[in-house]
PQR file of N, CA, C, O and H, with PARSE charges and radii, in Angstrom:
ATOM      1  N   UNK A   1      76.550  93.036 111.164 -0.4000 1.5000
ATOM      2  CA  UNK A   1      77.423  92.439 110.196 -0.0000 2.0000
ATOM      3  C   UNK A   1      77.339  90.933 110.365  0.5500 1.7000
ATOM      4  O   UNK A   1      77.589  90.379 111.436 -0.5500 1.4000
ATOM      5  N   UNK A   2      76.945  90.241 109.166 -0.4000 1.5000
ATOM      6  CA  UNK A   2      77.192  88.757 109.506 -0.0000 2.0000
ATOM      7  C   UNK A   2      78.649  88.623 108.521  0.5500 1.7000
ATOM      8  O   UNK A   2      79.141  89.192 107.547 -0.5500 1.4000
ATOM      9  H   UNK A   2      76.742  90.691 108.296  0.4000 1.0000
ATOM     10  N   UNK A   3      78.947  87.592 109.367 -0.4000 1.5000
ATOM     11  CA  UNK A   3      80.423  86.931 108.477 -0.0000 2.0000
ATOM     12  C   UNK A   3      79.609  85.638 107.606  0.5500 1.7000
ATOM     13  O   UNK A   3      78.735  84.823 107.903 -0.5500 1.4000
ATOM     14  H   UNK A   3      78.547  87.130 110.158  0.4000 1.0000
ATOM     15  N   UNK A   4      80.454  85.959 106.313 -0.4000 1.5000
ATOM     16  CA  UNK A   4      80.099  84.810 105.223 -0.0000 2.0000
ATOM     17  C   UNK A   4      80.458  83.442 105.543  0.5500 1.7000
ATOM     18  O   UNK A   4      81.270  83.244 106.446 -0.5500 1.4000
ATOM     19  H   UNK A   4      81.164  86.621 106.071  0.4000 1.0000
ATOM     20  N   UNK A   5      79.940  82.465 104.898 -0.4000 1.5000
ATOM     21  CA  UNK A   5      80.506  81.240 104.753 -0.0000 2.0000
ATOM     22  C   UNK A   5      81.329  81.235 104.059  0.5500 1.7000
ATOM     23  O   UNK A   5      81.282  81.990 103.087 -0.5500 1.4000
ATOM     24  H   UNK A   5      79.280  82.625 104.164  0.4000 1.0000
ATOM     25  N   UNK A   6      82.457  80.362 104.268 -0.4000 1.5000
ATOM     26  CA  UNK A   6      83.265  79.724 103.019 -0.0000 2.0000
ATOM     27  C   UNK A   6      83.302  78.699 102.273  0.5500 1.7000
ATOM     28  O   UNK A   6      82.805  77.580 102.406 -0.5500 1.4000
ATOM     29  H   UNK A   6      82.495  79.750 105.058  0.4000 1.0000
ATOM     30  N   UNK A   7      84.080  79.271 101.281 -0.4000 1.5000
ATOM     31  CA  UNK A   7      83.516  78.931 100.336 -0.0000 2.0000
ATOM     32  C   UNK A   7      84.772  78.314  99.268  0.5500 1.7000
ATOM     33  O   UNK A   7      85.377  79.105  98.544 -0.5500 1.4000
ATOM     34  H   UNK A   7      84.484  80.179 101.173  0.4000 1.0000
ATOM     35  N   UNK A   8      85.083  76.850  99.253 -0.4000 1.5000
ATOM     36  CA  UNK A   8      86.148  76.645  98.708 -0.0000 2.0000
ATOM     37  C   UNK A   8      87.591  76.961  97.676  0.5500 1.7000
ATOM     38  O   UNK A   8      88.808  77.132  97.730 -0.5500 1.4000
ATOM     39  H   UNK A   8      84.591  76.208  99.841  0.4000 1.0000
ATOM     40  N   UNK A   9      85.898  76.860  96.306 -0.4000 1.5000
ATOM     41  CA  UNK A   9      86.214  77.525  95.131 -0.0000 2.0000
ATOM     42  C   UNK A   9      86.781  79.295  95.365  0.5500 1.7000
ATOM     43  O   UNK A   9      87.285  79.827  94.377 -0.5500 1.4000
ATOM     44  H   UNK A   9      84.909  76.721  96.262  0.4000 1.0000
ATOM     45  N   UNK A  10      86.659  80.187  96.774 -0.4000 1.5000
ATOM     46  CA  UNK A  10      87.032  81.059  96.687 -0.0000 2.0000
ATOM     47  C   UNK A  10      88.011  81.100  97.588  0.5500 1.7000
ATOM     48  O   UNK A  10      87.502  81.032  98.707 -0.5500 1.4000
ATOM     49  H   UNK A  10      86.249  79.755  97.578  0.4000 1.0000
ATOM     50  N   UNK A  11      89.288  81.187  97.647 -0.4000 1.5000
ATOM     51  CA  UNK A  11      90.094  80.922  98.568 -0.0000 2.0000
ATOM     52  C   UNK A  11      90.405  81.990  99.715  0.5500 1.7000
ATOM     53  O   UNK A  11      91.040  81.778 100.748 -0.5500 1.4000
ATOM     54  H   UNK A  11      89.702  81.242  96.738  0.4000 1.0000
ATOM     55  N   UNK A  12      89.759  83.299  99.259 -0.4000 1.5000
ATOM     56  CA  UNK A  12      89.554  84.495  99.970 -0.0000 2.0000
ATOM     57  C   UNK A  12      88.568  84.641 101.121  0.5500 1.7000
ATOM     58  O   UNK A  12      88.631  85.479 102.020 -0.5500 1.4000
ATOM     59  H   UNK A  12      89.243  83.471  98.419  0.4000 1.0000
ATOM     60  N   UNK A  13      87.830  83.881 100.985 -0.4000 1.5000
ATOM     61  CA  UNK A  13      86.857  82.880 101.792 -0.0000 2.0000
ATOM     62  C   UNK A  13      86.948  82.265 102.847  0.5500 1.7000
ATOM     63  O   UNK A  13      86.176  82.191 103.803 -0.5500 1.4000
ATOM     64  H   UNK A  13      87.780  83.200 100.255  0.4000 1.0000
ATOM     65  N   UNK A  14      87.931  81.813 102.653 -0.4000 1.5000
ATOM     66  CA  UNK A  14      88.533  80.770 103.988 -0.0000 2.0000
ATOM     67  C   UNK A  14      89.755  81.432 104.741  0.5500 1.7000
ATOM     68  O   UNK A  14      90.791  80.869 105.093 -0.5500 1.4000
ATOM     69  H   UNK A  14      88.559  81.872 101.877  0.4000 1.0000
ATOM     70  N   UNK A  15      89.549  82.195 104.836 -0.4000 1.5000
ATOM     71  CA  UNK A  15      90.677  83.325 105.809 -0.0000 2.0000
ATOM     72  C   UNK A  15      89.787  84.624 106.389  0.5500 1.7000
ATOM     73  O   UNK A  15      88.631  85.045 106.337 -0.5500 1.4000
ATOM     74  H   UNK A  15      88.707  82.652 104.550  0.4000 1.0000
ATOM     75  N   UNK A  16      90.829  84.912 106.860 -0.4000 1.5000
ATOM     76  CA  UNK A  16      90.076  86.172 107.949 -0.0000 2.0000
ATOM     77  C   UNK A  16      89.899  87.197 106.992  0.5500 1.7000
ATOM     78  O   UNK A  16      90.086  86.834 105.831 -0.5500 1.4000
ATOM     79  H   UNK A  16      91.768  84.569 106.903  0.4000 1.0000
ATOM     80  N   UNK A  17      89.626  88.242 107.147 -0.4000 1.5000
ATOM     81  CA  UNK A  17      89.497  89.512 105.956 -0.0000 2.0000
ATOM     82  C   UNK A  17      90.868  90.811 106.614  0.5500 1.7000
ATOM     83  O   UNK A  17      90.564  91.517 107.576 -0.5500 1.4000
ATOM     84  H   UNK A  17      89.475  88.536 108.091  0.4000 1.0000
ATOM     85  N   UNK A  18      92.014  90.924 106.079 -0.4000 1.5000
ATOM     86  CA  UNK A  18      93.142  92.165 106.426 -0.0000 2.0000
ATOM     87  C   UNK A  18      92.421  93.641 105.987  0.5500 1.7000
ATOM     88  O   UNK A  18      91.436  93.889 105.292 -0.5500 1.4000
ATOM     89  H   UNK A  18      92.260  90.350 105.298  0.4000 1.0000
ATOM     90  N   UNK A  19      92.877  94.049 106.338 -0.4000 1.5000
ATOM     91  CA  UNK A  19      92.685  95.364 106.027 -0.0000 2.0000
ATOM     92  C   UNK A  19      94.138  96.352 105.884  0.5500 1.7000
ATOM     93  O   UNK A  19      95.239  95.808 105.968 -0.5500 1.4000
ATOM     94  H   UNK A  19      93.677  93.847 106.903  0.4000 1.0000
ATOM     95  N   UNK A  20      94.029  97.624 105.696 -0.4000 1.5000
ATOM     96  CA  UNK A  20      95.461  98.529 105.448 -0.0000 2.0000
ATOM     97  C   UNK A  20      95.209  99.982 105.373  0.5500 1.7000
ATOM     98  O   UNK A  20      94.155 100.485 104.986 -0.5500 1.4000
ATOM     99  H   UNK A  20      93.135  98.066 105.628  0.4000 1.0000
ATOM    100  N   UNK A  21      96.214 100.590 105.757 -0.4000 1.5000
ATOM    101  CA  UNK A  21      95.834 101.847 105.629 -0.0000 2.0000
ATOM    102  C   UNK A  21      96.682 102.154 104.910  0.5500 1.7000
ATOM    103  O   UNK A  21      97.776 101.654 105.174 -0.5500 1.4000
ATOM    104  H   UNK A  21      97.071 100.182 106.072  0.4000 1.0000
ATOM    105  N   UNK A  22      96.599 103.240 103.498 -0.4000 1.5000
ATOM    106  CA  UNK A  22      97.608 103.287 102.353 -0.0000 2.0000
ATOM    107  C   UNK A  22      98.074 104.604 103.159  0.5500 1.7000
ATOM    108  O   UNK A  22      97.375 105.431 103.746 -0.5500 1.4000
ATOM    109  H   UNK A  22      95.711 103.646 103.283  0.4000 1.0000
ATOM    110  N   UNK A  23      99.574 104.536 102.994 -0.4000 1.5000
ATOM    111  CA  UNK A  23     100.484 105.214 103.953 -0.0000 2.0000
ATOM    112  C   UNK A  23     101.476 105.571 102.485  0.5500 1.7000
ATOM    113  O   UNK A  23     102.126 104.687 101.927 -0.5500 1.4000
ATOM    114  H   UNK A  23     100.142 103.864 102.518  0.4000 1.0000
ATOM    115  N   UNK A  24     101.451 106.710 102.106 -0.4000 1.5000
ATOM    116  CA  UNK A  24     102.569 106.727 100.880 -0.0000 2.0000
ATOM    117  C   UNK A  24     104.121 106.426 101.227  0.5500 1.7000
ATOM    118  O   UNK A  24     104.476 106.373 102.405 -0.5500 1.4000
ATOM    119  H   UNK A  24     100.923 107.428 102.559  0.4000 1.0000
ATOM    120  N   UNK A  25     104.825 106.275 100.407 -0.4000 1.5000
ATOM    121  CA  UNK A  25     105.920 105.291 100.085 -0.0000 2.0000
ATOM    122  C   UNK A  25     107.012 105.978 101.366  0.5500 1.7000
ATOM    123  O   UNK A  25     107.717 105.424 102.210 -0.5500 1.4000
ATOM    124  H   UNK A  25     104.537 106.319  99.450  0.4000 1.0000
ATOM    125  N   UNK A  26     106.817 107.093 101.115 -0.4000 1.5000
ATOM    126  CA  UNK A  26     108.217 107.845 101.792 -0.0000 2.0000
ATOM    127  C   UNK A  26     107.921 108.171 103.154  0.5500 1.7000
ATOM    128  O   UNK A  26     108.845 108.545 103.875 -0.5500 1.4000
ATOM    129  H   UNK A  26     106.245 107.543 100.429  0.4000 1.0000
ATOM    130  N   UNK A  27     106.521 108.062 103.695 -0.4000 1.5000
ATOM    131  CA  UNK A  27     106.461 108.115 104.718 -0.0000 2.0000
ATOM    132  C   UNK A  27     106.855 107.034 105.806  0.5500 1.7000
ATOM    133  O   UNK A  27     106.025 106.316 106.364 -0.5500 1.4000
ATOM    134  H   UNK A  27     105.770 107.758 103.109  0.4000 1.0000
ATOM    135  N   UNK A  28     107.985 107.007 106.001 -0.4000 1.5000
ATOM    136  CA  UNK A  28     108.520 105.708 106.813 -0.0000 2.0000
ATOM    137  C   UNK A  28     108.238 106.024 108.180  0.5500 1.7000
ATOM    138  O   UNK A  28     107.851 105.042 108.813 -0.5500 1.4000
ATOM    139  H   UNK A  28     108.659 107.590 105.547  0.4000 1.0000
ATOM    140  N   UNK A  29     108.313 107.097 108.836 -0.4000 1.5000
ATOM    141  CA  UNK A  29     108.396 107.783 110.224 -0.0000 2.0000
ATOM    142  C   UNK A  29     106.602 107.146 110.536  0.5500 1.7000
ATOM    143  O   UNK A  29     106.249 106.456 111.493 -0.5500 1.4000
ATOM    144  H   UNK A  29     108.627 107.894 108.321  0.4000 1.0000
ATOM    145  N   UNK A  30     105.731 107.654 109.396 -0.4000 1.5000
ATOM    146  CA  UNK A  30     104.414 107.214 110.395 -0.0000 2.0000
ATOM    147  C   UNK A  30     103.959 105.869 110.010  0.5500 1.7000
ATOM    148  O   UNK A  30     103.329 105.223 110.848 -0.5500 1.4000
ATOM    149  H   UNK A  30     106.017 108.215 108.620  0.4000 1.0000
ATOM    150  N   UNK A  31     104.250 105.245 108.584 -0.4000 1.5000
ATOM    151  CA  UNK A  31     104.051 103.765 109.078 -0.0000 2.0000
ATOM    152  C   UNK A  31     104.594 103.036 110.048  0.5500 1.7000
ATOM    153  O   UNK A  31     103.988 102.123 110.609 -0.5500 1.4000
ATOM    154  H   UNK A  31     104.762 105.769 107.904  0.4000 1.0000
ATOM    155  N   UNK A  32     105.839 103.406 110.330 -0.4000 1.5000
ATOM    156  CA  UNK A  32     106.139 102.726 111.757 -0.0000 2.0000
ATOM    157  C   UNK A  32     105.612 103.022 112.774  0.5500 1.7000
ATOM    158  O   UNK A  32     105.707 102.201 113.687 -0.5500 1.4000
ATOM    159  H   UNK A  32     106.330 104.149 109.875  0.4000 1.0000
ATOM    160  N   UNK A  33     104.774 104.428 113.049 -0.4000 1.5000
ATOM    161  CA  UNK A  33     104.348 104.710 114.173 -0.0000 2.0000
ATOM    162  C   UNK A  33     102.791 103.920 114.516  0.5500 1.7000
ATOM    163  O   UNK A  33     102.268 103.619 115.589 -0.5500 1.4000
ATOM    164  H   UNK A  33     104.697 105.094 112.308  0.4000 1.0000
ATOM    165  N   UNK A  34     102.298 103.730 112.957 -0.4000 1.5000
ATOM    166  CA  UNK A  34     100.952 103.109 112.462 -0.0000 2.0000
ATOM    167  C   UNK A  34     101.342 101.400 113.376  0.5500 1.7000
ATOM    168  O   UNK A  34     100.743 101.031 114.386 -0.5500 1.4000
ATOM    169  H   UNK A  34     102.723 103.974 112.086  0.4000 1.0000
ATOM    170  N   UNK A  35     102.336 100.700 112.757 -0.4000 1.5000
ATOM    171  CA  UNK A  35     102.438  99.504 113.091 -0.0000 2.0000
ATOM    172  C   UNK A  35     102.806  99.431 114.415  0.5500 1.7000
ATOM    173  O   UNK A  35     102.006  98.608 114.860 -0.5500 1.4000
ATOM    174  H   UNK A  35     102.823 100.999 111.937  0.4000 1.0000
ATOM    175  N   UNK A  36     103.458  99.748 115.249 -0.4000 1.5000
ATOM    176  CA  UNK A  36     103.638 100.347 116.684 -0.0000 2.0000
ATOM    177  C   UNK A  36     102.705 100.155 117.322  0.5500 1.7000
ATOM    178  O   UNK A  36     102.518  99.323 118.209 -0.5500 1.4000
ATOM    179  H   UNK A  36     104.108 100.416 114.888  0.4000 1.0000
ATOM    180  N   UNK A  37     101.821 101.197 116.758 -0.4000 1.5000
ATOM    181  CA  UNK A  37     100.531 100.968 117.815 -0.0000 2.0000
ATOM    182  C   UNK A  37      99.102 100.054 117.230  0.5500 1.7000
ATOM    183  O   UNK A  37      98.064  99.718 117.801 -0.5500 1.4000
ATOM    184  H   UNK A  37     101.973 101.874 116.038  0.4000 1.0000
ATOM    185  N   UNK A  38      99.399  99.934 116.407 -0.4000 1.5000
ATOM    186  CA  UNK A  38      98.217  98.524 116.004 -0.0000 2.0000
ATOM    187  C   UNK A  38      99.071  96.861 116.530  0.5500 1.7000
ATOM    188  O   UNK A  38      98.565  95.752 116.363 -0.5500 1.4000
ATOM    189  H   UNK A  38     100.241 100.206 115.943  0.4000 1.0000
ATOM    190  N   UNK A  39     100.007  97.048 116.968 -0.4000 1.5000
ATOM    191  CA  UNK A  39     101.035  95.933 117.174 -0.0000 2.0000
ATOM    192  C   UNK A  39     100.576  96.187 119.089  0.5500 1.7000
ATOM    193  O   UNK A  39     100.301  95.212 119.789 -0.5500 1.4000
ATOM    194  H   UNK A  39     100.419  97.950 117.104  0.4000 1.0000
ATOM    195  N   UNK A  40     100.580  97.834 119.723 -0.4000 1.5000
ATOM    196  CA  UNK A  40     100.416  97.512 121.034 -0.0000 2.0000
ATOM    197  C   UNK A  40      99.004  96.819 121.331  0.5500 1.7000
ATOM    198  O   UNK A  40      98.748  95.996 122.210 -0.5500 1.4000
ATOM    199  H   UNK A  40     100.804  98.626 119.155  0.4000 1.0000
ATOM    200  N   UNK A  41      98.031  97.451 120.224 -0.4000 1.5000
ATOM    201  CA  UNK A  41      96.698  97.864 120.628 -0.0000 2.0000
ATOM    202  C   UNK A  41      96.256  95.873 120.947  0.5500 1.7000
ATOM    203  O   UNK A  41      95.341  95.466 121.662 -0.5500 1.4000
ATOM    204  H   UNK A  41      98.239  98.120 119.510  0.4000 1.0000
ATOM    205  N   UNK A  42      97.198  95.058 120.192 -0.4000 1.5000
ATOM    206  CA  UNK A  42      96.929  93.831 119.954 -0.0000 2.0000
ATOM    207  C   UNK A  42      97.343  92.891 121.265  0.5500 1.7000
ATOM    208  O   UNK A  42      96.725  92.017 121.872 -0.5500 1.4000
ATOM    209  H   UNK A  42      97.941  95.390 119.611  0.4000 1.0000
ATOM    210  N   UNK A  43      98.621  93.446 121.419 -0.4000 1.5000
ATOM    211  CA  UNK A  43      99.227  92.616 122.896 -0.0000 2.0000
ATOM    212  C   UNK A  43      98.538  93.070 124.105  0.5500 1.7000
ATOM    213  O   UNK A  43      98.711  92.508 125.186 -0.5500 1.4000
ATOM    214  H   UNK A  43      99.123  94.156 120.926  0.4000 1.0000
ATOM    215  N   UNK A  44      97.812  94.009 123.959 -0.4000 1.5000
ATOM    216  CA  UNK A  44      97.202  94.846 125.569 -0.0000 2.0000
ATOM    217  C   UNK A  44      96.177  94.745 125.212  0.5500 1.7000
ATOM    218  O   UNK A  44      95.385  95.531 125.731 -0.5500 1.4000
ATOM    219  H   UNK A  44      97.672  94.466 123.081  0.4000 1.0000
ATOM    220  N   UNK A  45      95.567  93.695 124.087 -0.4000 1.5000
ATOM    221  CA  UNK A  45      93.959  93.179 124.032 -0.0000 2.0000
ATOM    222  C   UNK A  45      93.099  94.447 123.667  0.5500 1.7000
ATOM    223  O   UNK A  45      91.888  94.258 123.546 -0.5500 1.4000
ATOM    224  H   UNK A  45      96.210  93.056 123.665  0.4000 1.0000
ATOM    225  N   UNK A  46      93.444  95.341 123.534 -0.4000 1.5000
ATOM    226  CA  UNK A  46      92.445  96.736 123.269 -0.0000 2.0000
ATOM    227  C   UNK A  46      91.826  96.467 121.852  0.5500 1.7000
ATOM    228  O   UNK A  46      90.713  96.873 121.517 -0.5500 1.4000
ATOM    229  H   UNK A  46      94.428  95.494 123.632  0.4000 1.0000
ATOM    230  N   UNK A  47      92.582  95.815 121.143 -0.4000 1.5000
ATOM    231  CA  UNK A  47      92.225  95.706 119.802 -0.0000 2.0000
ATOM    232  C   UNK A  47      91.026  95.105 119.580  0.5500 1.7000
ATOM    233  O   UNK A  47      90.243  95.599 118.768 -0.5500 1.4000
ATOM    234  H   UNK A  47      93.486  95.485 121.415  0.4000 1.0000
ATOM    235  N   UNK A  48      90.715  93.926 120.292 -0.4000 1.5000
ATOM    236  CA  UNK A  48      89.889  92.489 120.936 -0.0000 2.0000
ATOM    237  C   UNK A  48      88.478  93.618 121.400  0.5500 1.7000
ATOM    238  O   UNK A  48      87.384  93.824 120.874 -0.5500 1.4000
ATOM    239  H   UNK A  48      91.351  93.525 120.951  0.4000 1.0000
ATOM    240  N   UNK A  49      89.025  94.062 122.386 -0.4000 1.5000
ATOM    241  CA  UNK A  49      88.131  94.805 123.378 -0.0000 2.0000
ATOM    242  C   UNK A  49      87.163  95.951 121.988  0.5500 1.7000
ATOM    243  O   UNK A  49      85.956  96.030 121.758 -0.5500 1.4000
ATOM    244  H   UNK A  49      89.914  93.895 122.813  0.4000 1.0000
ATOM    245  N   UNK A  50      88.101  96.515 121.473 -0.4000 1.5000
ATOM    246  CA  UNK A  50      86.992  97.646 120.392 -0.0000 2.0000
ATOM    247  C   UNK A  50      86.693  96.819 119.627  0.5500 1.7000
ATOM    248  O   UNK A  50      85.782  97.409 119.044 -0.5500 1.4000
ATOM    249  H   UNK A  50      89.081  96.450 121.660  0.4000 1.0000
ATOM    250  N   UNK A  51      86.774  95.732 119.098 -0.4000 1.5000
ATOM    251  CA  UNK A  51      86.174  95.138 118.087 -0.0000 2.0000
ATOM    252  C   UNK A  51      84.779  94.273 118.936  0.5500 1.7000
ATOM    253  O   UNK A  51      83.812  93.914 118.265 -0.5500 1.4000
ATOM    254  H   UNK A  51      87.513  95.254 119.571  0.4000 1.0000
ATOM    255  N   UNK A  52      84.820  94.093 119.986 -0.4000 1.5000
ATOM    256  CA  UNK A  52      83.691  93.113 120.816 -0.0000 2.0000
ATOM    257  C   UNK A  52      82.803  94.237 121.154  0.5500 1.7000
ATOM    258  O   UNK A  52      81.622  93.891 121.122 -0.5500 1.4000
ATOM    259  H   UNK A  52      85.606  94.384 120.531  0.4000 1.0000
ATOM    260  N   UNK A  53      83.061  95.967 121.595 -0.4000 1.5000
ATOM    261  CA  UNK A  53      82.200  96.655 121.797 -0.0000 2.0000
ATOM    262  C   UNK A  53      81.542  97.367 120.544  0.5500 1.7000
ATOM    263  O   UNK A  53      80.887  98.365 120.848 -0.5500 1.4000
ATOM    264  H   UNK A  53      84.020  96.249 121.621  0.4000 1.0000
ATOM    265  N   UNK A  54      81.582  97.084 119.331 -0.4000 1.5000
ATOM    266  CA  UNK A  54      81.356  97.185 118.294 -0.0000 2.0000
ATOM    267  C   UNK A  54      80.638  96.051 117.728  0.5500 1.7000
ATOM    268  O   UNK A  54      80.472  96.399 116.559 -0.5500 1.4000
ATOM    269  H   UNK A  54      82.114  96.274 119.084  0.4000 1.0000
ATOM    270  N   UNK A  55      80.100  94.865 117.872 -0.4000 1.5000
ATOM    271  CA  UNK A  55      79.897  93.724 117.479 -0.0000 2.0000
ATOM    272  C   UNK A  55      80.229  93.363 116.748  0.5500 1.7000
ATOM    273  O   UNK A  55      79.647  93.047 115.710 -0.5500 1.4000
ATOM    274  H   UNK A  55      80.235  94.582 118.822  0.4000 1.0000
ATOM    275  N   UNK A  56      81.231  93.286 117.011 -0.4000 1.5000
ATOM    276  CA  UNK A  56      82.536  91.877 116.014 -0.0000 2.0000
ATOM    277  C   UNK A  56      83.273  91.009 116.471  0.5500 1.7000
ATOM    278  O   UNK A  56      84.099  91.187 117.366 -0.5500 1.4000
ATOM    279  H   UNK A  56      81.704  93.544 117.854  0.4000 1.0000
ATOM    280  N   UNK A  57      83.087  90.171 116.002 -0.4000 1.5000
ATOM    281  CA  UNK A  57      83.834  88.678 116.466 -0.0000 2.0000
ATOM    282  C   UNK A  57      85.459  89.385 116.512  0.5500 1.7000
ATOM    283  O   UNK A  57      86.008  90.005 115.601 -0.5500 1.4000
ATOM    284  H   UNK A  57      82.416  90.026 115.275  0.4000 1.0000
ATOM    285  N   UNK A  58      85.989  89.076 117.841 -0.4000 1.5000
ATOM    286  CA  UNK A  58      87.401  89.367 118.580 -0.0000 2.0000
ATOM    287  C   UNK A  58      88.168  89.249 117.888  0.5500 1.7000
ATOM    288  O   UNK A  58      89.058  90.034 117.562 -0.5500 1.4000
ATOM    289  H   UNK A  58      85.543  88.573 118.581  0.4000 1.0000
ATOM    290  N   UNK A  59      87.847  87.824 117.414 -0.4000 1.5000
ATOM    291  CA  UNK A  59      89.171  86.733 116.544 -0.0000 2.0000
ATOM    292  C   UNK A  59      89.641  87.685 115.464  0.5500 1.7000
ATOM    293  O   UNK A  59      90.522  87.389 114.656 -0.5500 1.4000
ATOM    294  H   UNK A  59      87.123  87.186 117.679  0.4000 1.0000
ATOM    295  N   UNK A  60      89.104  88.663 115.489 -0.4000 1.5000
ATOM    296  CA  UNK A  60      89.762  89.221 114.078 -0.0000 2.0000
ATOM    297  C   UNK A  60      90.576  90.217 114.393  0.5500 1.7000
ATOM    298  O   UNK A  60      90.646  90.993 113.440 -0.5500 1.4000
ATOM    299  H   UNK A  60      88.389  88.904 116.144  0.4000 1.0000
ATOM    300  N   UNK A  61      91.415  90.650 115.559 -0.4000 1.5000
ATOM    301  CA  UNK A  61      92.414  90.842 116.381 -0.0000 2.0000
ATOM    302  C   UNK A  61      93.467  90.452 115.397  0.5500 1.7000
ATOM    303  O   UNK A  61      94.197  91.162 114.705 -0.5500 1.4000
ATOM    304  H   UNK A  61      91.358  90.019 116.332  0.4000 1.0000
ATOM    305  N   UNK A  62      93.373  89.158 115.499 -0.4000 1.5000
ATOM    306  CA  UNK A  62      94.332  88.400 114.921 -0.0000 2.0000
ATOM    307  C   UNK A  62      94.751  87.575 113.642  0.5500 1.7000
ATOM    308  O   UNK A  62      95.235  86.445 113.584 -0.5500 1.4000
ATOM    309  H   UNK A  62      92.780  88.581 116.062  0.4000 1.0000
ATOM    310  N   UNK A  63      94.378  88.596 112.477 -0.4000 1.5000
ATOM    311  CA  UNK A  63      94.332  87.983 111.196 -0.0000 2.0000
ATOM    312  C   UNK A  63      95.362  87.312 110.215  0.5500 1.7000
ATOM    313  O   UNK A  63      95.388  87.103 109.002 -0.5500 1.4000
ATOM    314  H   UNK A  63      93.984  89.514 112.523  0.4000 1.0000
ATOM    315  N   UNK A  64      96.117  87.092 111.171 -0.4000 1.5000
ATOM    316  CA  UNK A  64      97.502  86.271 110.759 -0.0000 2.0000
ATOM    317  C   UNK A  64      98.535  86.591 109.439  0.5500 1.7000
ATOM    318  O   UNK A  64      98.062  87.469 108.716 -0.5500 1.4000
ATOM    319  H   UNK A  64      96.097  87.262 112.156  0.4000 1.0000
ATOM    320  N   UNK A  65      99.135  86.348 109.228 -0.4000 1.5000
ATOM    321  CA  UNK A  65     100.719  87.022 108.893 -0.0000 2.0000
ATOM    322  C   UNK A  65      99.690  87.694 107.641  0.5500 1.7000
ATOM    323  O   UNK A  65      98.625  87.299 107.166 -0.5500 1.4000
ATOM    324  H   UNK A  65      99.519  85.635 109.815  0.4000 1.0000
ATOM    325  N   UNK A  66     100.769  89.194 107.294 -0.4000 1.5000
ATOM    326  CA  UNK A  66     100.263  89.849 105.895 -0.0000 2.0000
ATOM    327  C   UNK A  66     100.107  89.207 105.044  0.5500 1.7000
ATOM    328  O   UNK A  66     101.143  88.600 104.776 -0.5500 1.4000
ATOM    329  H   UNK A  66     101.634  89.515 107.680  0.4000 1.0000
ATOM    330  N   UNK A  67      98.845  88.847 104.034 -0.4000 1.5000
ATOM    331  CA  UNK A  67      99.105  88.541 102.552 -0.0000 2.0000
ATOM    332  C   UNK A  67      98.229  89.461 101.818  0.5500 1.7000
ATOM    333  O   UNK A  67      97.532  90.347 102.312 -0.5500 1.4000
ATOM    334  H   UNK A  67      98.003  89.341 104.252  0.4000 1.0000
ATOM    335  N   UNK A  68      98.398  89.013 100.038 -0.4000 1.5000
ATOM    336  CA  UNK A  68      97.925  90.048  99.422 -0.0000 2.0000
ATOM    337  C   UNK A  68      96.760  89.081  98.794  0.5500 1.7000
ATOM    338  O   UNK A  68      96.841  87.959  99.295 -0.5500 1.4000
ATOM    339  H   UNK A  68      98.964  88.293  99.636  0.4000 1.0000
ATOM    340  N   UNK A  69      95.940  89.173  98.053 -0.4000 1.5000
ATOM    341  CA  UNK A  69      95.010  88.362  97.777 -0.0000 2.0000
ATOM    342  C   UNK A  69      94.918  89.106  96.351  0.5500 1.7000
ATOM    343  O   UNK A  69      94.941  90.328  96.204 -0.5500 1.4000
ATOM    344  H   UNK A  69      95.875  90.084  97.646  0.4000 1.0000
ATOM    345  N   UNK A  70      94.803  88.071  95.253 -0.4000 1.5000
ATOM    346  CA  UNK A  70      95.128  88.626  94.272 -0.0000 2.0000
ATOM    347  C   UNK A  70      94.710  87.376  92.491  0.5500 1.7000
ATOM    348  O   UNK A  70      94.437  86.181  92.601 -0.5500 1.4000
ATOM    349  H   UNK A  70      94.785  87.078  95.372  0.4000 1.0000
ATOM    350  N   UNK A  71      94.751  87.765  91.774 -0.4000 1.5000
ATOM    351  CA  UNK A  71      94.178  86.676  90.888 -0.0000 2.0000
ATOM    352  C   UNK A  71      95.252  86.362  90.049  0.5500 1.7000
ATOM    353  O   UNK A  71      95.127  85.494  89.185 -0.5500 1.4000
ATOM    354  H   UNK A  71      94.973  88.736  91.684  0.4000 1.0000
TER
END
């Protein structure tokens, strides 16, 4: 995987890439259990760790607060 350049004119570009797992509406019990452990996997570095034994840049551990990207 190479990571793109950025690219001004695209503002989607110049940020990390989020991802999500669509969790339907009423399921409140396992999105919290979802965020729980993608929240531990991050503080106990595991997150870091499977993304580096996979070849991917770490930094993406940490893709900074939710947004939606959108036109």
């Amino acid at each position: 995987m190479k990571v793109a350049e950025s690219f001004k004119e695209v503002a989607a570009s110049t940020e990390g890439a989020q991802s999500t797992f669509p969790v339907r509406q009423n399921s409140t019990d396992l999105l919290t259990a979802l965020n729980e452990d993608i929240a531990e996997l991050r503080e106990n570095g595991r997150l870091a760790e499977i993304l580096k034994a996979n070849g991917l840049d770490e930094s993406a551990a940490e893709p900074g607060e939710p947004r939606l990207i959108g036109g």
